[in-house]
Legacy VTK file of the C-alpha trace (Angstrom):
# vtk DataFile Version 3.0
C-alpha trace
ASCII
DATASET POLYDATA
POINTS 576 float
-19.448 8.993 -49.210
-23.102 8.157 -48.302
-26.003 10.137 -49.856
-29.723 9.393 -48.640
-32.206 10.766 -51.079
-35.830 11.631 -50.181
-39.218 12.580 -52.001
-41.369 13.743 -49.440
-43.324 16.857 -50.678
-44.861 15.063 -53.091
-46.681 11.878 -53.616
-45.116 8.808 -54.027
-42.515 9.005 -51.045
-39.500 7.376 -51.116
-36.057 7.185 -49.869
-32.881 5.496 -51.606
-29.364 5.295 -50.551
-26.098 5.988 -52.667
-22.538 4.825 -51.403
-19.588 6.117 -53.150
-21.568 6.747 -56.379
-23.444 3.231 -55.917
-27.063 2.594 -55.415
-27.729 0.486 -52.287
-31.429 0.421 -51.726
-34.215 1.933 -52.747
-38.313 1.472 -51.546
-41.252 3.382 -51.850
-43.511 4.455 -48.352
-46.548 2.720 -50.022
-44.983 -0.744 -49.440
-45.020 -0.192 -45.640
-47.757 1.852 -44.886
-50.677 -0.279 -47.667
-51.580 3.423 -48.625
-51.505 3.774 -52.385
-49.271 6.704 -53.517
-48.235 7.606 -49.511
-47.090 11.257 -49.259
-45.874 11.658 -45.930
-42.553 11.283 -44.084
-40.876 8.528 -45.718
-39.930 6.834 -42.439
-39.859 3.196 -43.188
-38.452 3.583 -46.589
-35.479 5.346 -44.889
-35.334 2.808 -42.069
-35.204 -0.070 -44.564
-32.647 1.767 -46.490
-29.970 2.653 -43.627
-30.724 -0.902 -41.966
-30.109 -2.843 -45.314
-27.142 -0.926 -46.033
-25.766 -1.540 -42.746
-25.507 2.230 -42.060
-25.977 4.160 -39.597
-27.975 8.164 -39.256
-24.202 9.666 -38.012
-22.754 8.583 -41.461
-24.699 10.032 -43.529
-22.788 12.848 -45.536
-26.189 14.048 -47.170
-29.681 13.782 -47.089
-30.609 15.087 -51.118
-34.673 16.354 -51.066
-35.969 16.818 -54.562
-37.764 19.657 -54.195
-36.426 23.274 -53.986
-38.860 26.066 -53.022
-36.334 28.558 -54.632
-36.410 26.865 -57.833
-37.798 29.605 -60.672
-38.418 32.460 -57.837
-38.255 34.984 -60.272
-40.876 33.356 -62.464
-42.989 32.758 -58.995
-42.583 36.143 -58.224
-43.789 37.609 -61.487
-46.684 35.308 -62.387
-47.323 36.767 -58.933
-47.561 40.019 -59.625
-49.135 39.386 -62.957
-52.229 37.399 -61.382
-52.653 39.411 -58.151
-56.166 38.269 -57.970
-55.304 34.623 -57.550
-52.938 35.251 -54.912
-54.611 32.171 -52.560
-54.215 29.625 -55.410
-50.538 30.734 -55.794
-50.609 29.924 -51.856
-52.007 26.577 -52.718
-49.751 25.936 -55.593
-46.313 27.234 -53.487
-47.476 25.160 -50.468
-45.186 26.955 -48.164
-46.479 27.389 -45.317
-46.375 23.227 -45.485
-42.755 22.667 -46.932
-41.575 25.085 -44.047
-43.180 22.774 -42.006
-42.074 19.330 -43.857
-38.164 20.902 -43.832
-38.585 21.511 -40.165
-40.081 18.217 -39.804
-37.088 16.494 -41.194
-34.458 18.560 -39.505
-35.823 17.955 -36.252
-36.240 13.751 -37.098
-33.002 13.839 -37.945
-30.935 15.998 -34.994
-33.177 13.351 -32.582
-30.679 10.537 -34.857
-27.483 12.083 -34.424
-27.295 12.474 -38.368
-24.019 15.478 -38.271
-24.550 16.093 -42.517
-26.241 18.526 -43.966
-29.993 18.351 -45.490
-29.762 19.501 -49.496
-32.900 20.954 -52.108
-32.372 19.682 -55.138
-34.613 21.406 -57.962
-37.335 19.052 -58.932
-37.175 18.688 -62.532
-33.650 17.818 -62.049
-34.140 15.039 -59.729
-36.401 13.764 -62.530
-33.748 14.202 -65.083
-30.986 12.866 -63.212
-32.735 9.708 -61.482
-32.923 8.472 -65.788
-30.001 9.891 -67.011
-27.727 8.990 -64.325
-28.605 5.016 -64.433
-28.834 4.804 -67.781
-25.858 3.534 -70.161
-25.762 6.914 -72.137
-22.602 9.431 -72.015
-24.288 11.918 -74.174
-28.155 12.437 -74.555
-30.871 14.623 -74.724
-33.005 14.686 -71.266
-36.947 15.767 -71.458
-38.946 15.699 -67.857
-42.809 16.433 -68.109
-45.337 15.866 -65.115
-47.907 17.631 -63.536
-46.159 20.112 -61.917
-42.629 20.657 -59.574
-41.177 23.509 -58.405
-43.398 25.680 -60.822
-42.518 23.295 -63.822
-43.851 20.638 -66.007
-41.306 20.243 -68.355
-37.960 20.691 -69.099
-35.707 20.133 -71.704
-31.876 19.160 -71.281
-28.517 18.423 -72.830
-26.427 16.178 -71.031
-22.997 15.351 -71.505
-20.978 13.124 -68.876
-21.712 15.027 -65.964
-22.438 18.170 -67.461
-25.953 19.366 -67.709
-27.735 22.276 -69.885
-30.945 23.576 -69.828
-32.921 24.309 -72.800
-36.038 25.146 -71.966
-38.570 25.275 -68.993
-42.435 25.277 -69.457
-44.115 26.965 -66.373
-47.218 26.737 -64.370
-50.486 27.051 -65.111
-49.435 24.926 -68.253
-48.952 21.438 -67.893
-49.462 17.855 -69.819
-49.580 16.199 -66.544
-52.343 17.971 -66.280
-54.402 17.737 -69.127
-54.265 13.790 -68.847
-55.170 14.044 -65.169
-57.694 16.040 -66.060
-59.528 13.948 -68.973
-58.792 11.109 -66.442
-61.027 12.832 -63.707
-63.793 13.666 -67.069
-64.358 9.936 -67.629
-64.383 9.284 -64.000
-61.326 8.011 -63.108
-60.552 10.167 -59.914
-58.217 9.119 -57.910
-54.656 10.070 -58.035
-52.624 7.659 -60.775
-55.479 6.742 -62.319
-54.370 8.049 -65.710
-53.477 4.177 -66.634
-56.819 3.664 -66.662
-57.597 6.328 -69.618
-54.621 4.395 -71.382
-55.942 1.499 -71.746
-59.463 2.177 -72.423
-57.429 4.346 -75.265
-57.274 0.926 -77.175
-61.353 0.807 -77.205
-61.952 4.342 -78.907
-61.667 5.875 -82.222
-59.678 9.372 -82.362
-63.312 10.849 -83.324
-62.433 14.123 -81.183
-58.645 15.170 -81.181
-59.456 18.185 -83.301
-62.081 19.591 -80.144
-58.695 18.578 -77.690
-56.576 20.913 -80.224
-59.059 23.929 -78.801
-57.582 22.739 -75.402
-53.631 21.795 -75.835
-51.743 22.366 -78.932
-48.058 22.515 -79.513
-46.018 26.027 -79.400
-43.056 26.238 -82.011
-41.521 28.745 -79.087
-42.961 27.172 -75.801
-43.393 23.694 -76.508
-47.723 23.824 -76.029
-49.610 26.026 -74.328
-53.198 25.210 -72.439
-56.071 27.143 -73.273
-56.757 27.788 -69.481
-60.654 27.981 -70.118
-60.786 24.889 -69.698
-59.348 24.063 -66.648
-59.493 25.045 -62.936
-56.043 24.498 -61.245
-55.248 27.681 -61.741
-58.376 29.533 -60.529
-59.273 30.509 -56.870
-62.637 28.766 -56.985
-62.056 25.547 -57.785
-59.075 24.262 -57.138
-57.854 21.948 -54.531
-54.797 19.613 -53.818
-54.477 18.132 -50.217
-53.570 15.210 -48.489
-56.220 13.056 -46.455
-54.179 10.347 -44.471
-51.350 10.668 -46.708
-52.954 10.141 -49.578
-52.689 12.656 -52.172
-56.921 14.212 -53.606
-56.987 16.213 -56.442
-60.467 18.161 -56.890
-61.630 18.277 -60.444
-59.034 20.068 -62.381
-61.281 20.484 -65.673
-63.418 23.632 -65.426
-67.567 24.206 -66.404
-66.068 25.319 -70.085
-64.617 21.649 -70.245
-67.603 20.203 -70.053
-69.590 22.099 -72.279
-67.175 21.166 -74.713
-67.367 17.728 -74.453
-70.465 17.023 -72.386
-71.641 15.269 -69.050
-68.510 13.836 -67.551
-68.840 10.294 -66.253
-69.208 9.554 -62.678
-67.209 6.741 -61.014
-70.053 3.756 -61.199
-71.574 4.832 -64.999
-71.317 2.264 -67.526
-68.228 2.975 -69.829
-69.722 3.828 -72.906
-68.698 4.061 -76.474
-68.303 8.293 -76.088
-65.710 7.875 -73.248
-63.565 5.301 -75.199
-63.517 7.598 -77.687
-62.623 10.648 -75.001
-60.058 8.216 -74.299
-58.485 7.326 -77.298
-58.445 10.948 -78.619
-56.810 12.483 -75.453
-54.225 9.663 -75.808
-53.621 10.527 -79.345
-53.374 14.396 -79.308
-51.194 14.034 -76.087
-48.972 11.424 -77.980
-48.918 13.904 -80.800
-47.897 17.052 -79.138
-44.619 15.438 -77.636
-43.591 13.987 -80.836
-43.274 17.636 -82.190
-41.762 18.187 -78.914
-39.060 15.646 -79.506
-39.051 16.269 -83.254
-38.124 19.783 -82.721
-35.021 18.658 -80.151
-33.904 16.402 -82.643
-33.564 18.771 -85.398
-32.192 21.466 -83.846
-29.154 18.978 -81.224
-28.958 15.772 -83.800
-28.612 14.040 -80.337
-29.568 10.062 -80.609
-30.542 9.476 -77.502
-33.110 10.193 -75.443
-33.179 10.094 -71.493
-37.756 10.957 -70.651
-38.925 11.058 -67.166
-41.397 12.524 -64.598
-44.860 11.286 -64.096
-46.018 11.462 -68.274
-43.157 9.078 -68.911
-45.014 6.151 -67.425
-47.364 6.608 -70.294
-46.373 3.041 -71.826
-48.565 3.626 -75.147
-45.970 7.029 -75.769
-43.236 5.671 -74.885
-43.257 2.502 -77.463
-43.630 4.597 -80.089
-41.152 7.380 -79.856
-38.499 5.566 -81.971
-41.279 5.326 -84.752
-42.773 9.026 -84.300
-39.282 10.209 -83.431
-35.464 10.746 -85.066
-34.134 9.736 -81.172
-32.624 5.890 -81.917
-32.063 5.065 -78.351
-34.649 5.809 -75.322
-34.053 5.707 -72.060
-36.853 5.563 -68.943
-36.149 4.739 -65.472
-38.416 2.079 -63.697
-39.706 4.365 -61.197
-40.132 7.281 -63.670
-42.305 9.574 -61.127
-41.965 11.452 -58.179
-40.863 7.927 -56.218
-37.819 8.002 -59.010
-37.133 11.832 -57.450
-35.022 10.315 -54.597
-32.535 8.616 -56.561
-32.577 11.448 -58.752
-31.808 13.960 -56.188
-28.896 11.650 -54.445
-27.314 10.800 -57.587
-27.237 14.603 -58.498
-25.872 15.237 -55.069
-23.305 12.514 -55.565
-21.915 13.659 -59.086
-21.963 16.899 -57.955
-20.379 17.323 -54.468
-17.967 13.712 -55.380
-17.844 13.385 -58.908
-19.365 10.069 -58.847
-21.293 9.762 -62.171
-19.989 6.621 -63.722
-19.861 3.940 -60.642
-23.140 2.948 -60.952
-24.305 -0.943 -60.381
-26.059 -2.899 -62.770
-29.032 -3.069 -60.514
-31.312 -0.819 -61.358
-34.561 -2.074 -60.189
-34.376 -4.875 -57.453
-33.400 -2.315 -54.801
-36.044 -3.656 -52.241
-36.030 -5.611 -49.125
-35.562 -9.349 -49.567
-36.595 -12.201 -47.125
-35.108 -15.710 -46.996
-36.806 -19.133 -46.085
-36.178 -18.789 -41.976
-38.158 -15.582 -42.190
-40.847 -17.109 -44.241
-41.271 -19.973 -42.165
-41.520 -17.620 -38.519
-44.737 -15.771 -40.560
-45.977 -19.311 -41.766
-46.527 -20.010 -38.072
-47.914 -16.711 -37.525
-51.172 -17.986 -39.517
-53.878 -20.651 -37.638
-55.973 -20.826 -40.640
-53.133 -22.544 -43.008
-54.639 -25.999 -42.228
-56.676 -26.703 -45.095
-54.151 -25.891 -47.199
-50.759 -27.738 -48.396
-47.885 -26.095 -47.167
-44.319 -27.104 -48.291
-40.735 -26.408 -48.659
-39.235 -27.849 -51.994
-35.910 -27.738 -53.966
-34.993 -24.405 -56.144
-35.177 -27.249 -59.083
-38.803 -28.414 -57.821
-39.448 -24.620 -57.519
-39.549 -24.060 -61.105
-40.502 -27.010 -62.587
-43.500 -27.766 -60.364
-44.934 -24.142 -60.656
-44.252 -23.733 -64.550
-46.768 -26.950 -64.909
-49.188 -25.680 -62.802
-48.853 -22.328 -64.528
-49.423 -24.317 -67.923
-52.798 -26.262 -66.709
-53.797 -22.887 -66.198
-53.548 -22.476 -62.475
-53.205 -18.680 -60.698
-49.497 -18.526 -58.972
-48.480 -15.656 -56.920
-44.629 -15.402 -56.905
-42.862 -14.308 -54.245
-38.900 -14.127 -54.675
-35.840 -11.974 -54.498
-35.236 -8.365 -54.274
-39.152 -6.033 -53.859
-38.858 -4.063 -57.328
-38.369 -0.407 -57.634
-40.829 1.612 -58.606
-45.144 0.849 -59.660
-44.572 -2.106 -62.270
-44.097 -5.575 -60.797
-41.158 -7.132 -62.819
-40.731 -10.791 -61.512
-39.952 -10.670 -57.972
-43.718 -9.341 -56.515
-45.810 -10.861 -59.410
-49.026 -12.927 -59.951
-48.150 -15.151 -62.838
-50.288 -17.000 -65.674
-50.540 -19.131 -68.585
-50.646 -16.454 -71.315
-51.998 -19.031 -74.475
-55.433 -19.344 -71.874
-57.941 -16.373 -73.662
-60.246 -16.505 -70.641
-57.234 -15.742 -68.092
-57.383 -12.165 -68.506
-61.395 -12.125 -67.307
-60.226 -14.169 -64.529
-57.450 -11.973 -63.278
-59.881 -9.038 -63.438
-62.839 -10.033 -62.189
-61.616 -12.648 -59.374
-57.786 -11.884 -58.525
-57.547 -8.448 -59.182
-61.044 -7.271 -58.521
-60.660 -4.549 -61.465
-61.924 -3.053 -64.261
-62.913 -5.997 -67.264
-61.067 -3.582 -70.017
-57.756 -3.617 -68.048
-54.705 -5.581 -69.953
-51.665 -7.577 -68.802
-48.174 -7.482 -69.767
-46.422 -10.150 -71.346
-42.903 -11.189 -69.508
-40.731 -12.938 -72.674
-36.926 -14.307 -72.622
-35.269 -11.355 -74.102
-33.717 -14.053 -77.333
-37.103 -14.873 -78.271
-38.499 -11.161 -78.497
-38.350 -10.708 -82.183
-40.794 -14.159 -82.457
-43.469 -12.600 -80.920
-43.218 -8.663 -80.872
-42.333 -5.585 -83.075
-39.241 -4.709 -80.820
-36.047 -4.040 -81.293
-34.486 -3.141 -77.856
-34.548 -4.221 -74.751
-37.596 -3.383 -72.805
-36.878 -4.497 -68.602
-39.018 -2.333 -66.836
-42.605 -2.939 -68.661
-42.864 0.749 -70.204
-43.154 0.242 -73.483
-46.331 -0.995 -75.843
-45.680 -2.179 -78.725
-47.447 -4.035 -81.916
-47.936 -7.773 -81.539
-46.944 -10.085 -84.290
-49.627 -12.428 -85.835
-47.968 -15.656 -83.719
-48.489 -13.583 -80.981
-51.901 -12.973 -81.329
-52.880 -17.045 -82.059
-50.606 -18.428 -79.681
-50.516 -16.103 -76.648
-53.998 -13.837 -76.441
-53.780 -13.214 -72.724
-51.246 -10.688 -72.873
-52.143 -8.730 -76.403
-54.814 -6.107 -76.066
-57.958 -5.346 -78.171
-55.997 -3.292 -80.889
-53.050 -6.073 -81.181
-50.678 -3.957 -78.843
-48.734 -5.616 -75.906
-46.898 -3.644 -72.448
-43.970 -5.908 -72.854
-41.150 -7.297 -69.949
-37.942 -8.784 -71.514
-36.325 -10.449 -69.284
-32.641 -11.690 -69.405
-30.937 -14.076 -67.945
-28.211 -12.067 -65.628
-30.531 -9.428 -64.631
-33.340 -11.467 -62.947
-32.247 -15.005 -62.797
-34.370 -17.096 -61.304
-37.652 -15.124 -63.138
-35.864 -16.427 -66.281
-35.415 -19.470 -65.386
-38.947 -19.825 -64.303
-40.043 -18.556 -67.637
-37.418 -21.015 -69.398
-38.666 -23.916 -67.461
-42.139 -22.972 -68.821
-40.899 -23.127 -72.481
-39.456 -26.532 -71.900
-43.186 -27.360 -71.256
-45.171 -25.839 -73.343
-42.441 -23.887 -76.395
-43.746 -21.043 -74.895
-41.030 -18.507 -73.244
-43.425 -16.300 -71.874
-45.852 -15.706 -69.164
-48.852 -13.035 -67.975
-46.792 -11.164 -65.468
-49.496 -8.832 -62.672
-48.483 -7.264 -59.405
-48.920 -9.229 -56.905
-51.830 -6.995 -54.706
-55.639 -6.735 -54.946
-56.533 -2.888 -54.976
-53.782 -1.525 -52.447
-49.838 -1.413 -52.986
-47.964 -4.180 -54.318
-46.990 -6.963 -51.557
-43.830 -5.982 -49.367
-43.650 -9.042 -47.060
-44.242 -12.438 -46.783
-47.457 -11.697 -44.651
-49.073 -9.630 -47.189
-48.432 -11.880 -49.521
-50.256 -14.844 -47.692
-52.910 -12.900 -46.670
-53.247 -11.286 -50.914
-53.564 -15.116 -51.961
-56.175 -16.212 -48.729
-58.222 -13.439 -50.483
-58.382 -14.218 -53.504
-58.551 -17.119 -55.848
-55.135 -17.617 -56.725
-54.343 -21.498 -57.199
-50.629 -21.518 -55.748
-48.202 -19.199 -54.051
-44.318 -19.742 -54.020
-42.780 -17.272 -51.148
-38.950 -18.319 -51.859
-38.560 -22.046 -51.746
-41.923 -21.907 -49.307
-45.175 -22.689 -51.253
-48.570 -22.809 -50.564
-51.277 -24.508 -52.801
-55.838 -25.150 -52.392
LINES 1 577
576 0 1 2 3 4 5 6 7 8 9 10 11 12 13 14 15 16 17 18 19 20 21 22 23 24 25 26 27 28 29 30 31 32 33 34 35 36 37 38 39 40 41 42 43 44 45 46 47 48 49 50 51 52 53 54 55 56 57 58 59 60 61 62 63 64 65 66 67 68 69 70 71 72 73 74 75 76 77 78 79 80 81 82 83 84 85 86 87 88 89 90 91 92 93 94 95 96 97 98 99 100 101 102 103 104 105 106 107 108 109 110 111 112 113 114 115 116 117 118 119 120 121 122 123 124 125 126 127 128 129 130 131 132 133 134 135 136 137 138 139 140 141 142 143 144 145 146 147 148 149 150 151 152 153 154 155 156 157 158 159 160 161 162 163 164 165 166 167 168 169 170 171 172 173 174 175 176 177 178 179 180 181 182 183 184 185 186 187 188 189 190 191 192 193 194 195 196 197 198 199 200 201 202 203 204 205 206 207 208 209 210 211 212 213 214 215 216 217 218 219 220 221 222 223 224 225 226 227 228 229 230 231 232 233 234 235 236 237 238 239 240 241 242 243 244 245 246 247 248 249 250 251 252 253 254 255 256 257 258 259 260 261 262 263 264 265 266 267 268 269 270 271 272 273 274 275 276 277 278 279 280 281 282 283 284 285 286 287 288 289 290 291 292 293 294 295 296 297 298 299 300 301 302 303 304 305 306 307 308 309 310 311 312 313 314 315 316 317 318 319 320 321 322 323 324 325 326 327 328 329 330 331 332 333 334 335 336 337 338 339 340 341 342 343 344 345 346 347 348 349 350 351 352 353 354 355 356 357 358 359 360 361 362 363 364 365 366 367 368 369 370 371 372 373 374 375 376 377 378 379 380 381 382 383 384 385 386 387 388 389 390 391 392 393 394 395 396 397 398 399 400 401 402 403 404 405 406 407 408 409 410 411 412 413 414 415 416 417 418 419 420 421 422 423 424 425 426 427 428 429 430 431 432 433 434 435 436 437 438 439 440 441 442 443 444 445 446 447 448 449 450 451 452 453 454 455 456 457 458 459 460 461 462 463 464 465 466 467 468 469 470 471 472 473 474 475 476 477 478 479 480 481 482 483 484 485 486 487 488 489 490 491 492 493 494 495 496 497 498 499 500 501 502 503 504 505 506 507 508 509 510 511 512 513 514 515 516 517 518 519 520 521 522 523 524 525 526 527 528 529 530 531 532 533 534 535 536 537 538 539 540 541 542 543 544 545 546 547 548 549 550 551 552 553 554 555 556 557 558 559 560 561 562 563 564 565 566 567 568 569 570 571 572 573 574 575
């Protein structure tokens, strides 16, 4: 049985591919087309799929979608009839005219490849649920999606058990978390779409000086979860609001409203200084949000005494929430997908598919997150002699041994490696296979990164990547952390001995990595401790202000860009 999921209606497209209950292959249309966030037709991504998995469009069984325009009709309809006045917004928000036209879209692509299955909607908070649920370890768990909005929803809350699933409780356009982070994000002039890691980590800068004037705006519901005091927003208004796509990427017009700003002031434009006022924004918005979905997950605790906890949807890449749960929370166990968003929504639909229409729940792979394409050393060296320009530089083929030990030293005198190897990752977080690496103990290599590799904002951290056994020597953590979504508290050692990777309020976004889930990032990282007693290293995407690297190409032309020192593209490397 072969499913092929797809998000296309939203941003972030994807496509993944399940066989007999097993994922195959999974990439995000970002990676192919260099268009950050990419919400078209996810044609390469499916391409890449079907070719990697050595199938072909006539045996496909079903193509999973995860969004469902009949998801909460009745709640459509009488929000509807409630806001009659609004009606074009509701057009906006429904989008149909446009899904009609993205479902005929993908029909027609796929009669023209002889595909003979049948195309399936999948409700999108359910995709969500099941693309963490599914993949994680758990047999029994509470399940809790919250993003902007899908299919009229930003949150729901779930019971799983084996393959059964139970809703609890839906929260409803206009109110949304995903939105009131996008829309502080927008306030302090962070505007394009994702930018909402940006708040984050100016979060660590700022005191909580206004969470009680963010309490007039969000606060949490004992019956629905929160509410939004709408006042201060404009998504839901006929005015202001606007949500397109311009060349496939997704533009959000401001969603705070006039009321918004009176509350809190002039909002920052994209080239002000960042001033003491927005860290504080920052940090408060941060807080309050934090706060509201530990009641949240407080409340589901007492009333299902379930341990675990599956979290997904856009909010649940907020790395800052999600290391603290276990603290804030009753839930001993948390589980969070590595491609947590709407990019996550394809697996999530085909694995729903799957359990559903084949029962296959339990035969998932231990590969969760290197679902990419790969390239070996004969492809590597065709693009080497694609590029004239290479002269000036040395170019080499070495030993996997050399590999490692040559680029841990240079990574200890402080040179800039990008590191190119393996399986592309799943999902936004690069996690050892499309990474720019660095010596974590050198202070000064975090400016550097910023300001001449990643050409970014100078407050921006970077995430530690430590051998899983040596964890507890640096970090206040006590599980296993692979896909980079969690912040917790540095220890003191930490703080002397590594200072590139912990961030200005002694907090790190940690990577463990072990050795049978990524080896040859471990034993890159292990070769670095022989060096240095050090098993850890400053772990980056490897891109400069567009989508991660897919290729071998990008990659070559990312480091003849910049200023990194040394690139290793398999057993290939390139050094000034």
């Amino acid at each position: 049985m072969i499913v092929l999921g797809i998000n296309y209606h939203h941003p972030d497209s994807s496509a993944c591919l399940i066989k007999d209950g097993q994922i195959i292959a999974a990439a995000e249309e970002e990676r192919f087309t260099r268009i950050k966030h990419f919400a078209g037709f996810p044609k390469h991504s499916i391409d890449f799929c079907l070719k990697y998995s050595n199938v072909n469009y006539s045996e496909i069984n079903y193509v999973a979608l995860n969004f469902n325009s009949n998801s909460n009709i009745k709640e459509k309809l009488k929000y509807s009839l409630l806001n009659i006045h609004k009606i074009s917004t509701l057009k906006k928000i429904y989008n149909q005219k446009n899904k009609f036209k993205q479902q005929n879209q993908l029909s027609n692509f796929f009669k023209k490849k002889n595909f003979k299955g049948k195309i399936i909607n999948i409700d999108h908070h359910l995709s969500h649920l099941y693309s963490s649920y599914a993949i994680s370890d758990f047999t029994k768990a509470i399940g809790l999606t919250i993003d902007g909005f899908g299919d009229f929803c930003s949150m729901t809350s779930y019971i799983c058990e084996g393959s059964k699933i139970k809703v609890l409780k839906k929260v409803l356009f206009p109110h949304s978390l995903g939105i009131f982070y996008q829309a502080t994000t927008q306030f302090l002039g962070f505007k394009n779409y994702g930018d909402e890691y940006k708040l984050m980590g100016l979060a660590s800068y700022g005191s909580p000086v206004f969470v009680d004037k963010f309490s007039k705006i969000v606060d949490f519901s004992e019956k629905e979860y929160f509410k939004l005091n709408l006042e201060y927003f404009s998504h839901h208004s006929d005015q202001n609001f606007k949500y397109f796509f311009e060349n496939g990427s997704p533009i959000f017009k401001d969603l705070f409203s006039n009321k918004f700003v009176e509350l809190f002031g002039e909002p920052r434009k994209k080239d002000d200084n960042i001033k003491e006022f927005h860290k504080n924004i920052a940090c408060s918005m941060q807080i309050h949000f934090e706060n509201i979905i530990f009641k949240i997950l407080n409340k589901l605790y007492q009333e299902y005494k379930i341990d675990n906890l599956c979290l997904s949807g856009g909010c649940a890449f907020n790395s800052k929430l999600n290391g603290l749960i276990t603290k804030k929370t009753k839930f001993k166990n948390v589980f969070i997908q590595p491609n947590a968003g709407d990019g996550g929504g394809a697996i999530g639909a085909s694995l729903y598919l799957s359990n559903k229409k084949y029962k296959h729940f339990n035969g998932l792979n231990n590969n969760k997150v290197y679902l990419g394409p790969k390239y070996n050393n004969n492809d590597i060296e065709i693009t080497l002699k694609e590029f004239t320009n290479l002269g000036k530089f040395t170019v080499k083929k070495l030993s996997d041994d050399e590999i490692y030990k040559i680029t841990s030293k240079k990574i200890s005198k402080n040179l800039i490696i990008g590191w190119f190897k393996g399986r592309m990752e799943w999902g936004p977080r690069a996690l050892g296979n499309r990474s720019i690496l660095a010596n974590p103990m050198e202070k000064n290599i975090k400016d550097i990164l910023n300001l001449k590799i990643k050409l970014r904002e100078r407050f921006r951290p970077f995430a530690p990547s430590v051998l899983y056994e040596f964890k507890d020597r640096f970090f206040h953590l006590d599980f296993h952390s692979p896909y980079m979504l969690n912040v917790v508290e540095a220890k003191h050692i930490a703080i002397k001995e590594i200072p590139a990777v912990v961030h200005v309020d002694n907090t790190c976004r940690v990577q463990t990595v072990k050795k049978d889930e990524n080896p040859h990032f471990y034993k890159l990282i292990n070769e670095f401790n022989n060096i240095t007693g050090v098993p850890v290293l400053v772990n980056t995407s490897f891109n400069e202000n567009e989508p991660i690297v897919q290729n071998p190409k990008e990659a070559i032309n990312c480091f003849l860009r910049t200023k990194m020192d040394f690139l290793v593209l398999e057993n290939w490397t390139i050094s000034r």
